[in-house]
N, C-alpha and C positions, 0 to 999 in steps of 0.2 A: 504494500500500500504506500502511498507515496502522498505525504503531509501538501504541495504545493504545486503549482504550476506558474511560473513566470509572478510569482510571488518571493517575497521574501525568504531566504533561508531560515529557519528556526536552527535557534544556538543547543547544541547538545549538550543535553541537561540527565543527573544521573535518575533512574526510576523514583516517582513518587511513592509517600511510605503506602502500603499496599498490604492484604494479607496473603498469609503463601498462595500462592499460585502454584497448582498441583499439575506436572508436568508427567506426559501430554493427558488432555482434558481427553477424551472421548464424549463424542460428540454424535448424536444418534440422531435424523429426521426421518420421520416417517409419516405418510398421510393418514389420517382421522377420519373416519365415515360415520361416526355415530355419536357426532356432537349434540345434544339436545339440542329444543330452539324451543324456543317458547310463544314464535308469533309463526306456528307451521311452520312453511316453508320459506321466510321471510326472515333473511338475518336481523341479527335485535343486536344490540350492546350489551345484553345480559346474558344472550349466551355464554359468553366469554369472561363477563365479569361475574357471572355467577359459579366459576371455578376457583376462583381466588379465596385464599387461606384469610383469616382477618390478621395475621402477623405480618406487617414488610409486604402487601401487596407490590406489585409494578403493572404498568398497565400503558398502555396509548392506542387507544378506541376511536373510531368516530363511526358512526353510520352500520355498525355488526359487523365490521372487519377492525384489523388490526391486532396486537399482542398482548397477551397477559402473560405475566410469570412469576414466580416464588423460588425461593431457597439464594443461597449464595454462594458460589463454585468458587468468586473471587469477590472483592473489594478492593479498589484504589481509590483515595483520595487526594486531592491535588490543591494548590494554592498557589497565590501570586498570578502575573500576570503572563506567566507560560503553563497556564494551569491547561487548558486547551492541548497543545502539545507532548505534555509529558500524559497527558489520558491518553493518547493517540499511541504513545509509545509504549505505557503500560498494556494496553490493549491488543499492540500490534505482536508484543511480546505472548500473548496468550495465543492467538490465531496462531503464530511460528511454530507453538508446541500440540498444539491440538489433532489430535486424528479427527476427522469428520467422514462422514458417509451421510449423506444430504440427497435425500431419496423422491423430493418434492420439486426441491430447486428452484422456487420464489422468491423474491425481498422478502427478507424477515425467515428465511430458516435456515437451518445450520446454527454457526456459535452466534449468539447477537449478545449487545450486551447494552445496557439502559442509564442514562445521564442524565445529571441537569450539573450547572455552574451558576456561579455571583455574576451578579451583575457586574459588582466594580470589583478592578484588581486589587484592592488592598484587604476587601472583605473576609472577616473570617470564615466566611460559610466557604471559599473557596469553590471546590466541587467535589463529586463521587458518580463514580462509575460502578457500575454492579453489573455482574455476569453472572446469572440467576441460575437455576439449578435442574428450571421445569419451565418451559416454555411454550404455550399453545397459541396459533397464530389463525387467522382468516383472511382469507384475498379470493376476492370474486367465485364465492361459491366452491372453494377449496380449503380444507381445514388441515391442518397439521402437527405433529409433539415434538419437541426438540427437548433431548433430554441430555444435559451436561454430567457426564460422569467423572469420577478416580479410576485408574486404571483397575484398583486393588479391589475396587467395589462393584466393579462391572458384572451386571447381572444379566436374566433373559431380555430378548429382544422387548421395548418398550411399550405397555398398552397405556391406553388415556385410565381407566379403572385402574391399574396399579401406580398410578401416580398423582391423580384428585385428590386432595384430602377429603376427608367426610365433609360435607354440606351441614353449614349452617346458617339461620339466617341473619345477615344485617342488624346489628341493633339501633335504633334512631339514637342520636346524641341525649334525649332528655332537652328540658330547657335551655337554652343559649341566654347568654347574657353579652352586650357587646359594649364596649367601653373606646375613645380616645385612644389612640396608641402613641408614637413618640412625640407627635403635636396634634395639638387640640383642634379640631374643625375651624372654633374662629382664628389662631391662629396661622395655621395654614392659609388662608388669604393673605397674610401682609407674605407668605413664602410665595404666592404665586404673585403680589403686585411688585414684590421683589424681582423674578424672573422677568414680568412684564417691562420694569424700570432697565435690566441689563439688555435687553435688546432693543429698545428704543434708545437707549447711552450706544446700540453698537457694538456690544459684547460678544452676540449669540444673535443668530435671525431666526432661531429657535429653540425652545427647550421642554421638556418632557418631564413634570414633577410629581410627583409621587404622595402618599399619604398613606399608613396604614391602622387599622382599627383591631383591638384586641378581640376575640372571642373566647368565653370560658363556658364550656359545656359540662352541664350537671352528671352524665358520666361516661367513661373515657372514651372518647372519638373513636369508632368504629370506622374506618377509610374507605371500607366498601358500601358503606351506607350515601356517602359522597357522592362516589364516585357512579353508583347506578342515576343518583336522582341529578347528578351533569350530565352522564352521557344520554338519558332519557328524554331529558328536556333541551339539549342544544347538540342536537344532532350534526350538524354541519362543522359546529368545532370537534377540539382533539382535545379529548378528555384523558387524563393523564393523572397517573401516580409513579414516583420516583424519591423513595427515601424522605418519605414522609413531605414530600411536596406534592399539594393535589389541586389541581382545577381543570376547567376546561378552555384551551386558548381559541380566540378562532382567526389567528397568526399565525401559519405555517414561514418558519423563518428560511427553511431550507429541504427540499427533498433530491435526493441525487439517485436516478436510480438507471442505471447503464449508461450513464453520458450525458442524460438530459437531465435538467435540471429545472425546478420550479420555486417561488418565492414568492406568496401571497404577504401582498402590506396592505396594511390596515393604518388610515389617518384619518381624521376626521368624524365624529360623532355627532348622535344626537338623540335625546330620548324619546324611548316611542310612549306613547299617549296608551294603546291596545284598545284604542277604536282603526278598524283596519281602512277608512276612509280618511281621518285626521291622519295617518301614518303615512299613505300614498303621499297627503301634502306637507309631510315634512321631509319624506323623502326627496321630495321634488327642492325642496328647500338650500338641505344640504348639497346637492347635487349642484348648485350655483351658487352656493357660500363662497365668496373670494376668503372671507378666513380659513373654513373648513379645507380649498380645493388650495389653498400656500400652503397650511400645513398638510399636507397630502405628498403635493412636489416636493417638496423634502425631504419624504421619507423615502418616496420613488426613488428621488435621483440618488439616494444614499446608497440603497440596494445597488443599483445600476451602475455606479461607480466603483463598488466595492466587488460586485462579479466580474465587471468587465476582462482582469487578467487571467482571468480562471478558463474563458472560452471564446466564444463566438456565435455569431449569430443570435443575439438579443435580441429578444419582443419585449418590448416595453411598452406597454398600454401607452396611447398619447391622452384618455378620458378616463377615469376610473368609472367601477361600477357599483351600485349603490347595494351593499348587505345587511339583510335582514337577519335579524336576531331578535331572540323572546324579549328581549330588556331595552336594546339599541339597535340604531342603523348605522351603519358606517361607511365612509368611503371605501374600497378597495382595489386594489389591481394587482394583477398577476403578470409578474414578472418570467420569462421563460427562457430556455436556451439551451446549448451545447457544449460540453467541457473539450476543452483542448487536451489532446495527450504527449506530451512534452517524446520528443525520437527517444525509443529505448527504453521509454518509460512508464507509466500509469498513471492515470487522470485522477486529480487530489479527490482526498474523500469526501464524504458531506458534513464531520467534523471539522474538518479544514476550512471547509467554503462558513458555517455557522462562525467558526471563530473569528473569519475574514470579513463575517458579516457583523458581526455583534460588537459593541449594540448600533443598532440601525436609526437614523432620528426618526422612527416611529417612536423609538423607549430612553434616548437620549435628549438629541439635538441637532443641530447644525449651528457652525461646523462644531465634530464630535468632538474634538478635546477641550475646546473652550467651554461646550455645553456640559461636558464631565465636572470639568471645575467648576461649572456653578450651580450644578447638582450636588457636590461636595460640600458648597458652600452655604446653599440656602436652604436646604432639601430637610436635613434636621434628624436624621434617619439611616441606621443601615437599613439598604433594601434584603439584603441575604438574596436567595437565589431566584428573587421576583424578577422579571423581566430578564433574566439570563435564557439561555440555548437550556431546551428539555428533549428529549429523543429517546432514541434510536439508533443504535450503531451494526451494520453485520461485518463479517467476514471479507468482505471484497471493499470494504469503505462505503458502501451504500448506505443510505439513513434517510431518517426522517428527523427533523428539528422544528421546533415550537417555539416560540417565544412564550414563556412563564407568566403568561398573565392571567386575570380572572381568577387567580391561584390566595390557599393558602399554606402556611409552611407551618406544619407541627412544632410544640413545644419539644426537644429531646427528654426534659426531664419530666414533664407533668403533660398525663395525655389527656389534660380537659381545656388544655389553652393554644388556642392557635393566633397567629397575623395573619387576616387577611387584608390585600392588596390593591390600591387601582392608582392609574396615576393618568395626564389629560397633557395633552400636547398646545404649551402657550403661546402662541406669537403675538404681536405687537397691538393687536386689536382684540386680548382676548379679555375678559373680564371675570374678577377672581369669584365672585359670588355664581358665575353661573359655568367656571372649571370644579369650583364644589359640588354644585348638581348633579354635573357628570361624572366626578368620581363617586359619588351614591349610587350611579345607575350602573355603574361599574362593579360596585361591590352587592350586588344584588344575586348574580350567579352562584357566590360562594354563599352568603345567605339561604338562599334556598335549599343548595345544597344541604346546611345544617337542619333544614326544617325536617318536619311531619304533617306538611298540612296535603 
């Protein structure tokens, strides 16, 4: 696998600390014919989330396809700001020793192995990489089990029944209570008239700020309780758990899958009303917002600039198109194209291109290192691995990446507290009392998700 293309070399750096790594993994796929389903013959999101252990779930769903997995064959965690790089190499290190036998031969089977990272590079959350132990996957009406073994433990050929855990169900959180988390609602306005005042001084022509709100659940957050009532209700995003990081983003930051390459960005909001008449006409709204359709180009051209050495032949929407979701509409456009394969060599993974992309001023700014600093500066908050790269990784570099939003990030030490997340992209006309609105309708997703109604 090969970290770049007509990109910067990365400096070699020794492995991140990691748990052993049991050499070589064996690595078993084989296809599944008797997946239940619960809606006939109609993939659902529960099929798949309804196999998940309530310990350490992992998960990346959207629409009854996609992967669930459990157990841990490995663990590496990473920090700094070659955190990206040393996952890639810890990883690459696992594939080198692996026997595999991959009997399906899809994206997503064989060895994969599941991420998220920080937002910013000084952050303690860093990142973590997990190479799961039980892996069940779905792509267009093909279902499959990827089972990571020890050599020493290797058993009969792999059934899906000898390796489900018993079924049980979901428990609902119990009551939520939600509190202020590192600033207060009212003061978060003087942090967005603050971003407002640096890009009118000239500093930033735009910035992306954040805000997060405490949750404490009367008893201990069940992950699969979440994670059925996101991928239920917002089907079109990518509903995701990863080491206790869980939401549904509907920001695909990067998918790489034999060469081509896709990038949905998301800028510009607005909340919908749920009368489906008032919605057409705010649709129609934001679709001619000169604020909404600036901050938009921005995050467009950020992608676009940042894949540009990786290939060729870009499609780059010239209009975006307007996404519907249960809570918001959003601008969107999808970004698309072709990876270059350097003579002699392989085309970079889609860790490589996330890291190449991240962060993108949809979750930043422009231009990105000045808007960094004054997200440092005004913002008041570690974000931890909100608005970072979440995925997907297999065997050949192929992946899928998320941007971590709609998300929230478990307590490690106490499992009735969580942060969840939203943050509203400011420019020069944007006004603070009604970027607060929007991050309410932001954090609505994760909300629901803790409900029972």
């Amino acid at each position: 696998m090969s970290t770049s293309s007509g990109a910067p070399a990365q400096r070699h750096l020794p492995l991140p600390r990691q748990r052993h790594l049991p050499h070589p993994l064996v690595v078993r796929t084989v296809a599944v014919d008797d997946l239940p389903t619960r809606a006939g013959d109609a993939p659902d999101p529960a099929d798949l989330l309804d196999l998940l252990p309530g310990d350490a779930p992992l998960a990346w769903v959207r629409r009854g396809d996609g992967l669930v997995a459990w157990g841990e064959a490995a663990r590496v965690e990473v920090h700094g700001p070659d955190r990206f790089a040393a996952a890639e190499r810890a990883w690459r290190e696992v594939v080198d020793h692996a026997i595999v036998r991959d009997e399906v031969r899809l994206p997503g089977t064989g060895p994969v192995a599941f991420a998220s990272f920080a937002f910013d590079d000084d952050s303690a959350a860093g990142g973590v990489l997990v190479v799961p132990r039980v892996v069940v996957g779905r792509r267009d009406g093909r279902t499959w089990l990827t089972t990571l073994t020890d050599p020493a433990r290797l058993g009969a050929y792999p059934r899906l029944g000898d390796v489900v855990p018993p079924r049980t169900d979901p428990r609902p959180p119990g009551e939520v209570t939600y509190r202020d988390g590192a600033v207060d609602a009212d003061d978060w306005l003087d942090v967005v008239a603050r971003g407002v005042a640096a890009i009118r001084d000239g500093e930033v022509d735009k910035v992306v700020l954040a805000r997060d709100v405490e949750a404490r659940t009367s008893r201990p957050l069940d992950v699969r309780w979440a994670l059925h009532r996101l991928a239920d209700r917002y089907r079109s995003c990518w509903t995701f758990s990863v080491d206790g990081l869980v939401g549904a983003t509907p920001e695909l930051l990067v998918r790489s899958e034999r060469g081509l390459v896709t990038s949905r960005v998301l800028a510009g909001t607005i909340r919908r009303t749920g009368d489906d008449d008032a919605d057409m006409g705010r649709a129609a709204i934001l679709a001619h917002s000169s604020k909404d359709l600036e901050e938009h180009e921005y995050a467009v051209a950020s992608v676009a600039r940042a894949l540009a050495p990786f290939g060729s032949s870009w499609n780059v929407p010239d209009v975006p198109f307007v996404l519907s979701l249960p809570n918001v509409l959003h601008l969107a456009s999808d970004v698309t194209g072709v990876l270059a394969t350097p003579d002699g060599g392989e085309h970079p993974t889609s860790l490589a291109l996330a890291a190449a992309l991240h962060p993108t001023a949809a979750v930043c700014g422009t231009p990105t290192d000045a808007a960094r600093r004054l997200i440092a500066r005004v913002e008041g908050m570690d974000r931890g691995r909100y608005a970072g790269p979440v995925g997907w990784l297999g065997a050949d570099g192929d992946g899928e990446w998320g941007i971590a939003l709609r998300s929230a990030e478990l307590d490690r030490t106490d499992p009735h507290r969580l942060r969840l997340f939203a943050g509203c992209g400011v420019v020069a006309a944007s006004d603070p009392a009604a970027e607060l609105a929007e991050s309410r309708a932001k954090l609505e997703p994760m909300r629901f998700a803790l409900g029972d109604d």
